[in-house]
Steps between C-alpha positions, in 0.01 A plus 500: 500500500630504143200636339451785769850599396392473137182754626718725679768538193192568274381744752839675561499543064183608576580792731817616341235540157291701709797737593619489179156660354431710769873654384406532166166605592581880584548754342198448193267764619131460487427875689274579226231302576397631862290748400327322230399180793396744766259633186389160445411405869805220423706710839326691785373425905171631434293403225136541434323177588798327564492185751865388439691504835682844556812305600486362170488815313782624697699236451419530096646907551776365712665231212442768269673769677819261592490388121547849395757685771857401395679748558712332778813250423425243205732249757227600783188469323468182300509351868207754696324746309450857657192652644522870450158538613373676821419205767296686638279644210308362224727310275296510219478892543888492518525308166233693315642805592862457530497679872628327796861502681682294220716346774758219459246200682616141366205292525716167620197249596368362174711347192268797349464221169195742420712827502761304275188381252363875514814634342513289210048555425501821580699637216292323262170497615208708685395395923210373398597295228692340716281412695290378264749281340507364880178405540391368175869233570331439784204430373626230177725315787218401691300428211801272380509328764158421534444397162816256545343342795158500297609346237668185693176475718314461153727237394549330827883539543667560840148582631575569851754749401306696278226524738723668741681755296149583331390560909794699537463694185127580524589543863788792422290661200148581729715539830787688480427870448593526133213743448702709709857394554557329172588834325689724742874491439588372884236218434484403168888385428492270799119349401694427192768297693234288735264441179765398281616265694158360515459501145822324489416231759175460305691429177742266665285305780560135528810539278746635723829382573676558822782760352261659327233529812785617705720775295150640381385511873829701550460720212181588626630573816729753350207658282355554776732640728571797159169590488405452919389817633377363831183417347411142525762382257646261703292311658254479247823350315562235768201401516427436182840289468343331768152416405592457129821344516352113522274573210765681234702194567547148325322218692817280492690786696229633710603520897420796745883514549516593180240725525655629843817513268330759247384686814863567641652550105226798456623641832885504383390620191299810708855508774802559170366804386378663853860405604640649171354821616585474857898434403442782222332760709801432784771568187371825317324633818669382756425332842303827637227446222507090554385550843196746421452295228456222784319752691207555305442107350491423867220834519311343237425154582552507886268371728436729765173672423418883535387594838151454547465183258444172571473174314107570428676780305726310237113282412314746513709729284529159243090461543416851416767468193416206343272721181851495364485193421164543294503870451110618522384189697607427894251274546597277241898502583352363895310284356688341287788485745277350768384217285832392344687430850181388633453209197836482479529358893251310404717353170785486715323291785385222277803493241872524701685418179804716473466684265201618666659571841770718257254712359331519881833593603533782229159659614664508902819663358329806397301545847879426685578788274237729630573398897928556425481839319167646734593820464594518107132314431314729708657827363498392151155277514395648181745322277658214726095348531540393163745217557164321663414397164779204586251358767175537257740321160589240766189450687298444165816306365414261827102522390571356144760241643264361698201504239778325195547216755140441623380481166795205429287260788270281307161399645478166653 
């Protein structure tokens, strides 16, 4: 109990930074450099030869447009930006154009940590350098942490863990969208979070005490929740606490309660700032807000689907999704899924270790995911089918497992 209230002290200074930058955040401009990113393709719904998602590029138009409009209460603001945008129009017309209703609409759901990050790039550099920069961070974390986890293979340190977080890195840089998601500005910042905590795990595994395994698990948590836009985040965060957990650790203080442990600290780290916002949103908006507020979570991730749907829906709205995961190539995302959980039962069945049920358990959290929030996965398939990659990083992570300890039985 001591270190979770270590976690959630680090996450509370955690949050109340967060609200401190996103009040210093306003007021730096940035307007300048619409038109030059719907010039450079960098902004816009409907670009030639584009395969990116549409919700994607709305949501890129969206951030910006919420980044830019402050022309309501400074006291207001650095808690929900404001969408002055035409619901029921093209938002990336609205933005280009300036047109639309410019009506007072507080966008309470989110932390918005990308609107806050907007306003301090956007001043100082162009769209699509931005995302750019995004992508090519992207891109050196994962190749980080795979060269950490080559380089202790090739020298035969803490072998099991490397082998893992290479799985899981090769896993996250062929299936996870980057080609597509890696650079837009809903995306990108929140890649950043779940890769960097890879490449930190990679860095660290074996070597990890418990306070540190626990108040980074809840820093994490918090990360997450700031950046969070209903896209996967979290529990492609659990999981990962889950199935990694065992691995980042020391071997004198390895336990799945501890690893359980890291589990609940990244979910108090995600609860102080969603609470922050709840108790703020009640204070400077009042209890009439809170509840649609509460209204329109409960809209997003309930579980009653449309009329007309059915459970054969939700899969086969995943199924027909899952190029996302290897933009250009279906075939090869279903593939690839199909054979790690189908080796990876087959690691599981012969090696019942725990740190192999753990990362067996990780994989199911993501599909418990999908069957709780039915409706959010099936509406949003396009982005929330890339959190599979969790079941192909653990299914392979089960593959090598079981190939490391085969190869340890000598011949009679």
């Amino acid at each position: 109990m001591k270190l979770l209230g270590i976690a959630a002290l680090v996450a509370a200074a955690l949050t109340a930074t967060f609200y401190l930058a996103s009040w210093h955040s306003l007021g730096r401009g940035g307007e300048g450099r619409i038109a030059e990113a719907f010039r450079a393709q960098a902004l816009g719904m409907e670009i030639a030869g584009d395969r990116i998602p549409v919700q994607q590029r709305f949501n890129d138009c969206l951030i910006t447009i919420m980044a830019l409009e402050q022309r309501e209460p400074r006291e207001k603001l650095f808690v929900s930006p404001v969408n002055p945008a035409d619901p029921t129009q093209d938002v990336c017309r609205d933005l280009n154009d300036g047109t639309g209703p410019n009506a007072t609409a507080y966008y309470h759901n989110y932390l918005h940590g990308q609107t806050v990050l907007l306003r301090y790039l956007l001043p100082h550099f162009e769209v699509a350098g931005i995302k750019a920069f995004t992508k090519a961070l992207l891109t050196i974390l994962l190749l980080a942490s795979a060269a950490v986890s080559l380089l202790r293979l090739i020298d035969g340190s803490r072998r099991e863990e490397s082998l893992v977080f290479l799985v899981a890195t090769l896993a996250f840089g062929r299936f996870f969208g980057l080609e597509w998601f890696g650079e837009m500005l809903g995306n990108g910042p929140s890649d950043l979070i779940v890769i960097g905590f890879l490449a930190i795990l990679s860095v660290r595994a074996g070597a990890m005490g418990a306070r540190e395994w626990i108040v980074g698990a809840a820093i994490f948590g918090a990360l997450t929740m700031m950046f969070e836009l209903l896209t996967g985040g979290l529990p492609l965060g659990g999981a990962m606490v889950l199935g990694l957990g065992w691995f980042a650790l020391r071997k004198a203080e390895r336990s799945p309660h501890l690893v359980a442990l890291g589990l609940v600290a990244f979910g108090l780290g995600a609860a102080i700032p969603a609470l922050t916002k709840v108790v703020l949103v009640a204070s400077l908006f009042g209890t009439g807000d809170l509840f649609q507020m509460g209204i329109e979570a409960l809209n997003r991730v309930g579980s009653e689907l449309p009329p007309g749907w059915t459970e054969l829906t939700v899969t086969s709205q995943l199924l027909l999704n899952l190029e996302s995961l290897t933009p250009g190539t279906w075939v090869t995302a279903a593939g690839t899924l199909c054979l790690a959980l189908g080796l990876g039962a087959v690691s599981l069945a012969r090696h019942r270790d725990p740190e192999c049920l753990l990362l067996a358990a990780s994989a199911t959290l993501i599909f418990l995911w999908f069957a709780l929030f039915r409706q959010h996965t099936a509406l949003h398939a396009s982005f929330m089918v890339r959190i599979l990659v969790w079941p192909i990083a653990a299914g392979f992570a089960l593959v090598a497992l079981a190939a490391l300890r085969a190869n340890r039985v000598q011949p009679v």
